[in-house]
C-alpha positions in Angstrom: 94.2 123.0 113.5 91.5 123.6 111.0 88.6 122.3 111.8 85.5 121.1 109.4 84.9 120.9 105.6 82.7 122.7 103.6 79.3 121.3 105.0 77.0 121.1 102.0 73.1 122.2 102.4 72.3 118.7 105.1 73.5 121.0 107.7 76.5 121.9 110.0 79.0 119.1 111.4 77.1 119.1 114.8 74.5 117.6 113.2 74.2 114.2 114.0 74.2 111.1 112.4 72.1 108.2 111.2 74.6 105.6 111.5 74.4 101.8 110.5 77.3 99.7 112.0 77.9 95.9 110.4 79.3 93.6 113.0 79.3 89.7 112.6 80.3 87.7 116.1 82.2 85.3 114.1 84.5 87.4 112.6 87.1 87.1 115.7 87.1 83.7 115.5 88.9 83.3 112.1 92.9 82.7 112.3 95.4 83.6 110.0 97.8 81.5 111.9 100.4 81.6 114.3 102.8 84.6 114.2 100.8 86.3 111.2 100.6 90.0 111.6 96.7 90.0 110.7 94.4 89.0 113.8 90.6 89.6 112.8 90.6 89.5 116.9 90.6 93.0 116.7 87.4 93.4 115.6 86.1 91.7 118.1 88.3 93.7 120.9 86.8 96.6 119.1 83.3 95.8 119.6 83.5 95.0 123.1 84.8 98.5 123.6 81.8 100.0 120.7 79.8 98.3 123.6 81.4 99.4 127.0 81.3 103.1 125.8 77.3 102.4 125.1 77.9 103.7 121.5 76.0 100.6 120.2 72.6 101.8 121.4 73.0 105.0 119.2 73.4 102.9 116.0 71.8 100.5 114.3 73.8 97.5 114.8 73.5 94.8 111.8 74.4 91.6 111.4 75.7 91.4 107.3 74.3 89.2 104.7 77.6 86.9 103.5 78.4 88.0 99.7 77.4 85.1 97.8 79.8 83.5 95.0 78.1 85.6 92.0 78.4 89.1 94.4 81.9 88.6 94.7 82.7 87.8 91.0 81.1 91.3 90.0 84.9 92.6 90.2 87.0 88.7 90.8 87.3 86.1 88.5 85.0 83.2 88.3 88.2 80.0 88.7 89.8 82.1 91.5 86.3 82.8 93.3 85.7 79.3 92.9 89.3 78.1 94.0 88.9 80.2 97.2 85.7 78.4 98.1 87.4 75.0 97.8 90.8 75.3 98.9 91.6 74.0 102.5 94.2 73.7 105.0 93.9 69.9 104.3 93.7 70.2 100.5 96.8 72.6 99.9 99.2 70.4 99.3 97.4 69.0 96.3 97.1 72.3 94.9 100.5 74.0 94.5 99.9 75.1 91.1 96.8 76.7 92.3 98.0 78.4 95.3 100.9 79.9 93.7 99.0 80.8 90.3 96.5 82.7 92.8 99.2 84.4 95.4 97.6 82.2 98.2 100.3 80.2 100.9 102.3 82.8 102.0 101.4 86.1 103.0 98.1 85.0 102.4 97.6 81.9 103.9 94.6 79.4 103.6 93.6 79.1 107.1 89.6 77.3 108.0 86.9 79.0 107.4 89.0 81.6 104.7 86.2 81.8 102.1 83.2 82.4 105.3 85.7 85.1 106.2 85.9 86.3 102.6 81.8 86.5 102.3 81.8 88.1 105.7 83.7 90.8 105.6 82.9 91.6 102.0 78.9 91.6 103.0 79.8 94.2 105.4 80.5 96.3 103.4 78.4 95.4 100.5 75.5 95.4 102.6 77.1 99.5 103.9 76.9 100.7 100.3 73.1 99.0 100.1 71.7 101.3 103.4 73.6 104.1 102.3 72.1 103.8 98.0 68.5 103.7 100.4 69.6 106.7 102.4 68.7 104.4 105.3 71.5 105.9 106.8 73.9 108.9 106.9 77.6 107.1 107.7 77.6 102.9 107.2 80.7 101.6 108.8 82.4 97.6 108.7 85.8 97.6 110.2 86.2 94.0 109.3 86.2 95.0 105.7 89.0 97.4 103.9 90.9 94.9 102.7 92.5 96.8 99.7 95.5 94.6 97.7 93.4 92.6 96.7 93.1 91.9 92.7 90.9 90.5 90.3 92.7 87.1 89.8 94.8 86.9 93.3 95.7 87.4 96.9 98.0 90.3 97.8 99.2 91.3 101.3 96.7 89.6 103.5 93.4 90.3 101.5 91.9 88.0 99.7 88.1 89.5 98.5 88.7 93.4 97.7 85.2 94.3 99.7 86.2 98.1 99.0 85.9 97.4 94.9 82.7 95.4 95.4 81.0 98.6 97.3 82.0 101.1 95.3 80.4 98.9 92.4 77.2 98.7 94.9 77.0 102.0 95.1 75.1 104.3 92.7 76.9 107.5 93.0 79.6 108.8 92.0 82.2 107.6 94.6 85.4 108.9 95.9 87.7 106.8 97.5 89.9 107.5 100.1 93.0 105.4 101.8 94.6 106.5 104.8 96.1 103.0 105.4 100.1 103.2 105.8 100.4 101.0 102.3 99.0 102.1 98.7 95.3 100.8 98.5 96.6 99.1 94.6 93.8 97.1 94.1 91.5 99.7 94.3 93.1 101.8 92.5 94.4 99.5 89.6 90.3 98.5 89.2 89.0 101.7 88.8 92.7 103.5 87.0 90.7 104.0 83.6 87.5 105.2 84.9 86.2 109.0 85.9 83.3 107.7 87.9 85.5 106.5 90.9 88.3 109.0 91.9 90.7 107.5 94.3 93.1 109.3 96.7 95.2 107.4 98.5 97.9 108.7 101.4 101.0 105.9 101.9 104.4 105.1 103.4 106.7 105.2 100.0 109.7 103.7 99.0 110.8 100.2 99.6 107.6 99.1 101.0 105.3 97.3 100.1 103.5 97.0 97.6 106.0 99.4 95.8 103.3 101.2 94.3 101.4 104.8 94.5 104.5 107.3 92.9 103.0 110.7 92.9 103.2 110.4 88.9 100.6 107.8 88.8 97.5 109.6 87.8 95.6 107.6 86.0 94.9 106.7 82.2 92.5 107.5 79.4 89.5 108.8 80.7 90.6 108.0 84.3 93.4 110.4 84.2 93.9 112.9 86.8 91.7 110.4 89.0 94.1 108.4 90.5 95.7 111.0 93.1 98.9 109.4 95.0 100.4 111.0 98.0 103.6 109.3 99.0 104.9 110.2 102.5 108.0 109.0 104.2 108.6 108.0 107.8 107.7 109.1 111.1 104.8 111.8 109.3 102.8 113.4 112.8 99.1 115.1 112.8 100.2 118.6 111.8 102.4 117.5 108.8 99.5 114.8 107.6 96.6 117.5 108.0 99.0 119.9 106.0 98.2 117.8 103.4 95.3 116.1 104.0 92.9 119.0 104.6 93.6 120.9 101.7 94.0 117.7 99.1 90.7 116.5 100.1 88.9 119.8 100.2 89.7 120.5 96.4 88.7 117.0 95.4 85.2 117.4 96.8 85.3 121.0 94.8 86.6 119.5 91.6 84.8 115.9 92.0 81.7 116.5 94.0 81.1 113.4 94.9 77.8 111.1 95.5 79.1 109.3 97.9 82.5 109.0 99.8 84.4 105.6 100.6 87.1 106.1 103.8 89.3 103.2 104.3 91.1 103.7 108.0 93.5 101.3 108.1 95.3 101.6 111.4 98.5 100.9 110.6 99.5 104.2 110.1 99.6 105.1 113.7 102.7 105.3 116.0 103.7 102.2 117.3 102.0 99.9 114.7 103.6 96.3 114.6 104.1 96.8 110.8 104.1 100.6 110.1 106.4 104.0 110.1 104.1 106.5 110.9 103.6 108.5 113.9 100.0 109.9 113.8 98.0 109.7 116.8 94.8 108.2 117.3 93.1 112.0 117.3 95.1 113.1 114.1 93.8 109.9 112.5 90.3 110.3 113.4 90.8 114.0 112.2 90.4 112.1 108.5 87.6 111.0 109.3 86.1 114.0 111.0 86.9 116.2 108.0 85.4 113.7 105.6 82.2 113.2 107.8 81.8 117.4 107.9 80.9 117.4 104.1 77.7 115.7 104.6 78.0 113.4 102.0 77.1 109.5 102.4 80.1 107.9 104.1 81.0 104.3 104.5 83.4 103.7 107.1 86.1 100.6 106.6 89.1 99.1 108.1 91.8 97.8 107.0 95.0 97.3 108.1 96.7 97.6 111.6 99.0 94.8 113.2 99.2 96.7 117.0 95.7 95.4 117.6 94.9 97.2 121.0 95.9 99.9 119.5 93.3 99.5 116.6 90.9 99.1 118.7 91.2 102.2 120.7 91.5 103.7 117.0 87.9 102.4 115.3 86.3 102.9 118.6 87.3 106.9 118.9 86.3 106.7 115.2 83.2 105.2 116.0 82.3 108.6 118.2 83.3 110.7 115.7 80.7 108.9 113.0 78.3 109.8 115.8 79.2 113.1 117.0 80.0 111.8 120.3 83.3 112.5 121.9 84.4 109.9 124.7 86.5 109.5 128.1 89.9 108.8 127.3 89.5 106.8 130.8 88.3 102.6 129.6 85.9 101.3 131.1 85.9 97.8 132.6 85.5 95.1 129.4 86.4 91.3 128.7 89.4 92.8 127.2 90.5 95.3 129.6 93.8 94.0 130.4 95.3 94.3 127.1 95.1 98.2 127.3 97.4 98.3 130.4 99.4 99.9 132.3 97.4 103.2 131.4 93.9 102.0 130.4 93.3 104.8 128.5 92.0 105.5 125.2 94.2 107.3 123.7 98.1 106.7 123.5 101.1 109.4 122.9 103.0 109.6 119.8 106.5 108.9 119.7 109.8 111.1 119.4 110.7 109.5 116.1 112.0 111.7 113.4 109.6 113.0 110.8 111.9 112.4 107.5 109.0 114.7 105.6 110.6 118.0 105.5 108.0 121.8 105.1 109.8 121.4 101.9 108.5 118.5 100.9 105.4 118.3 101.8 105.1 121.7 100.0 106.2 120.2 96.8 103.7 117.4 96.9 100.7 119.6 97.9 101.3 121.9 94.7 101.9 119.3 92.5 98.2 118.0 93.7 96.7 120.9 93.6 98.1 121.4 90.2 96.8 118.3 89.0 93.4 118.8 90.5 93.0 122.2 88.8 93.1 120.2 85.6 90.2 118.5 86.4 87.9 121.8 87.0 87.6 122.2 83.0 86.9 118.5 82.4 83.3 117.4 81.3 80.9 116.5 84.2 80.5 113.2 83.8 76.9 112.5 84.1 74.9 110.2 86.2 71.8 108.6 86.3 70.1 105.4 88.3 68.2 104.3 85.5 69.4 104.2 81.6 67.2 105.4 78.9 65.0 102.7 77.9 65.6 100.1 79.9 62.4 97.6 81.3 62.4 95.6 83.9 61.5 92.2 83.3 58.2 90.4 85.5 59.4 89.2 88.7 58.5 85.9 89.8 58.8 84.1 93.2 62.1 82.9 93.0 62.8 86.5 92.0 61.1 88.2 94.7 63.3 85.5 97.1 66.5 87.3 95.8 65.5 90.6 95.7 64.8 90.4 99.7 68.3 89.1 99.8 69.9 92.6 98.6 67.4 95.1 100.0 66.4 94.0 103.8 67.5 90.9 104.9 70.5 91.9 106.6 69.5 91.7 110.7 69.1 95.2 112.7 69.8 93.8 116.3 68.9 97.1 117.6 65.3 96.2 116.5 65.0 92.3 118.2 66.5 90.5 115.3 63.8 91.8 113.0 64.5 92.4 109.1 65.0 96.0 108.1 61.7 97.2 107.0 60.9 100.2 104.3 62.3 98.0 101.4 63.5 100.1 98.3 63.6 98.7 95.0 66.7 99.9 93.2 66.6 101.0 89.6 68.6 98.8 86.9 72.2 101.1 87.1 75.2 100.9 84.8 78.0 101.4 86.8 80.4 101.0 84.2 80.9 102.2 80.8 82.5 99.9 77.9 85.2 101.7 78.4 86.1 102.2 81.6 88.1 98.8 81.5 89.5 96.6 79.1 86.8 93.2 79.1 88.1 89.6 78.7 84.7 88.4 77.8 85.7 84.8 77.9 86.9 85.0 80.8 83.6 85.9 82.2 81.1 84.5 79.5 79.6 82.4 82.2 78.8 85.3 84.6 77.9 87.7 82.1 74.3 86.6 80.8 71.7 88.7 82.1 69.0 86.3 84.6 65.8 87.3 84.1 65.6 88.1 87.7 64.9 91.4 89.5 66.7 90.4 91.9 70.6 90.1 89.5 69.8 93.1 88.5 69.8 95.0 91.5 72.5 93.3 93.6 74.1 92.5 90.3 74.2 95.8 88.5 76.7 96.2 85.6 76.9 92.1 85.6 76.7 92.2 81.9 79.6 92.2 79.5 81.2 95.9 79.5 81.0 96.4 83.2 83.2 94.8 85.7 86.8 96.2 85.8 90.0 94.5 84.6 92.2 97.1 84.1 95.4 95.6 82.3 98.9 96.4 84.8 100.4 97.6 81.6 97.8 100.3 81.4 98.5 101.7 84.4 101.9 102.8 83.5 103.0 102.8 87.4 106.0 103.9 87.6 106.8 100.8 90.2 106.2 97.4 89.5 103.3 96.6 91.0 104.2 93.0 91.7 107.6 93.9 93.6 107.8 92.2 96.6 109.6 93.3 100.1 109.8 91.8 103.1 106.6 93.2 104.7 103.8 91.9 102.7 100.9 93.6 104.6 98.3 95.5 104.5 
């Protein structure tokens, strides 16, 4: 199997790592309800293993900031921000209208503490694209975040708060996104399907499955055509026939796109023997994603996503914990709080099945051409240029309630690695436009409330592209998506 990308001038793959991982002790403690597929559980079974493998003490382990109400309506609207924060298990049945207007009862179900769990994971990985803009670190990782159905206005398939949007805005690169989750990572890619600054690539179970979307047609539109790259696979794929395409997708996209910054989302549902999925990749031919990705030396934030086979996700974030580090670990556990649920091996890694791979050489070849084919049209594009600070733009005077705020976005997330003490070496950013007029179709009523400029340093650094013309709301009859986006199937999941 091929091994490495093309490592740009930061040095060879060996190198290692400055790596920042988010983690909040909470986060296992929130409950979708009984029988749901999604168990934030595994986050916390994942840590205890980050922990037992002493990979913990070669990163700098942070508790997140929670996304406050305005962070989170840079991409959502205002009324459903604000109906997330109220809503409650006790309060649902008064809300009906509300709940099925915003996708939430279901699939998605209000359970206590939903909208902490929503500022959580979302500040994860938030804060991730914040260290990484400060080159504080190398490779930011938050496996509670990933959750990518999410939409502007509403739920979809157990995500509420699409954290991976909200990062990508946070960053100040030019980002590539990549989704290795066994469903199509839609909301990400209906936010950003007009734009050329985000180019997303996502690799998905396709057919009747949900959410029905990510046809190898669906390219993108306007000036985000040819950005949107969609590679549908059928069941039982293994590592050979994934890295087929995977290697040689991904290493023409960083030829063609060269991106400032790289976005992996490793939901583990796409291994064999998930609870929800059809895949049959191993935990090693997964992590080979990320190794690949890691060996270009770009800034890399690590997210989860989803996976419903929860020791089995574990095992998978923790292996790709070691490969963010450069660290390769004993398959043999050691002894944990949650040791038992790894039995009767107690071993790291887990075999693949004998299912049938339904993706033929032939097909496979057919979708790696087409690709290819459709990168190679983006090599004669315009560059799109870049900068961190527009052309005549001032700052205003920072006062103290201003100076409170901007701590909020630059160092105030915890480094427990350093006794609880703030992250020192504060970096102001530089006022950024992340989006251009027309990268997305506005509704500037919708967000008239949200879209005056504070006179605060502080809005404009967390807040960047806050004004009118920036945050995405990419129309569903834009896209053109050959599915219907809003088909449902039996599995709505992640």
């Amino acid at each position: 199997m091929e091994t490495g990308g093309n490592s740009l001038a930061s040095g060879a793959d060996g190198v290692k790592r400055k790596v920042f991982y988010f983690y909040d002790p909470e986060v296992g403690n929130y409950y979708y309800g009984q029988g749901h597929p999604m168990k934030p559980h595994r986050i916390r079974m994942t840590h205890a293993l980050l922990a037992h493998y002493g990979l913990l003490q070669n990163m700098h382990v942070v508790k997140p900031v929670s996304a406050r109400d305005k962070d989170l309506c840079r991409f959502h609207a205002d009324d459903y921000i604000s109906f997330l924060k109220s809503i409650t298990p006790e309060t649902q049945q008064d809300q009906l209208r509300q709940l099925k207007r915003f996708n939430v009862g279901e699939d998605c179900p209000v359970f206590d503490g939903l909208y902490n769990f929503c500022q959580t994971y979302a500040g994860g990985s938030v804060g991730g694209a914040v260290k990484l803009n400060h080159d504080y670190c190398d490779i930011a990782i938050n496996w509670a975040g990933g959750l990518h159905h999410a939409k502007k206005c509403e739920a979809s398939g157990f995500c509420y708060v699409n954290d991976i949007v909200l990062s990508i805005l946070e960053l100040l690169k030019r980002v590539l996104y990549v989704d290795i989750d066994i469903h199509h990572g839609d909301g990400v890619e209906e936010a950003f399907y007009t734009t050329d600054r985000v180019m997303t690539v996502s690799f998905h179970k396709f057919g009747d499955y949900f959410p029905g979307t990510g046809d190898i047609r669906d390219i993108g539109y306007s000036k985000g055509k040819y950005y949107s790259l969609n590679v549908p696979l059928d069941d039982g794929i293994d590592d050979e026939s994934y890295q087929s395409l995977f290697k040689p997708i991904m290493a023409k996209v960083m030829e063609v796109f060269r991106p400032g910054a790289v976005v992996l989302q490793c939901g583990a549902d796409s291994l064999s023997g998930d609870r929800l999925g059809c895949f049959n990749l191993s935990i090693k031919g997964h992590a080979e994603c990320v190794k690949y990705m890691r060996s270009f030396n770009v800034p890399l934030l690590l997210l989860g996503g989803g996976g419903y086979t929860i020791r089995n996700v574990a095992r998978c974030w923790c292996y790709e914990t070691g490969v963010a580090l450069g660290v390769e670990l004993e398959d043999k556990m050691p002894q944990h709080e949650y040791y038992e649920y790894f039995g009767p091996d107690y071993t790291l890694h887990v075999a693949p099945s004998n299912m049938e791979n339904k993706n033929t050489r032939q097909l496979l070849d057919e979708i790696r051409s087409k690709l290819l084919d459709n990168l190679s049209k983006l090599q004669h594009a315009p560059s799109v240029q870049f900068q961190e600070r527009p052309p005549d733009t001032e700052f205003p005077e920072a006062d103290e309630d201003q100076e409170d705020d901007d701590r909020r976005s630059d160092d105030s997330d915890v480094d427990e690695t350093n006794g609880g003490k703030p992250l020192v070496g504060r970096v102001k950013r530089e006022l950024h436009d992340v989006e251009s007029k027309d990268m997305v179709d506005i509704k500037e009523s919708e967000r008239a409330n949200t879209r005056e400029m504070d006179a605060s340093f502080a809005d404009i650094s967390i807040n960047k592209g806050a004004t009118s013309g920036s945050a995405p709301d990419v129309k569903q009859e834009q896209q053109g998506n050959s599915n219907n986006p809003d088909q449902k199937v039996s599995e709505m999941n992640l």
